[in-house]
C-alpha positions, 0 to 999 in steps of 0.5 A, spaced: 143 848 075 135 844 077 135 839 082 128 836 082 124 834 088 119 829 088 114 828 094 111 822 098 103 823 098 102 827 104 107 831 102 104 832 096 098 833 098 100 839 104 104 842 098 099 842 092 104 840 088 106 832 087 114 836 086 118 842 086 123 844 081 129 849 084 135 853 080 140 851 085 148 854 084 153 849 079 156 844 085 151 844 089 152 839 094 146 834 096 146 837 104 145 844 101 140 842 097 136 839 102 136 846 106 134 850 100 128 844 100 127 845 108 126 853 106 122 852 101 117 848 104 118 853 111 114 858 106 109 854 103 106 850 109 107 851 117 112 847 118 110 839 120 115 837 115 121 840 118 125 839 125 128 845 128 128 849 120 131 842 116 128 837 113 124 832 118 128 827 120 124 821 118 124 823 111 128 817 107 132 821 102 133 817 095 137 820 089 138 816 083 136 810 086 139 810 092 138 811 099 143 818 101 143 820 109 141 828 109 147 830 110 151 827 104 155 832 101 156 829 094 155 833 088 149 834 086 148 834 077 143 838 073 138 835 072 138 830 078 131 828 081 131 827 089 125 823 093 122 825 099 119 819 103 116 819 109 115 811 112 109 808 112 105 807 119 101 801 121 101 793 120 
């Protein structure tokens, strides 16, 4: 199945590519996915978007309009688009 990733601008920007689209197994759970996600990004750029091999811990997970802690293990379906955003600084 294919789970797409968008990315927030900085993201973006670093990668080149405003989202990725990953072949993942049917039944793919949320967390795995973000792994797979965390190996991709590792081979693209050096790393300042990931904490000890996973994603950032700062990065706000959004799937289907909701918010989803990084650990979640809901099904993902074929099709499905996730949100990578990172918070914004300032005042």
């Amino acid at each position: 199945m294919q789970v797409c990733f968008e990315f927030s601008h900085r993201l973006r920007e670093t990668l080149g590519v405003p989202a990725l689209t990953l072949d993942l197994p049917d039944g793919a759970d949320l967390s795995s996915a973000l792994s797979r996600l965390a190996r991709e990004i590792a081979l693209r750029c050096r790393g300042e978007f990931l904490h000890e091999g996973t994603l950032h811990p700062s990065f706000l997970i959004v799937m289907d309009g909701e918010v989803h802690p990084r650990d979640h293990h809901s099904t993902l379906r074929d099709g499905a688009t996730v949100q990578l955003l990172l918070p914004m600084a300032g005042g």
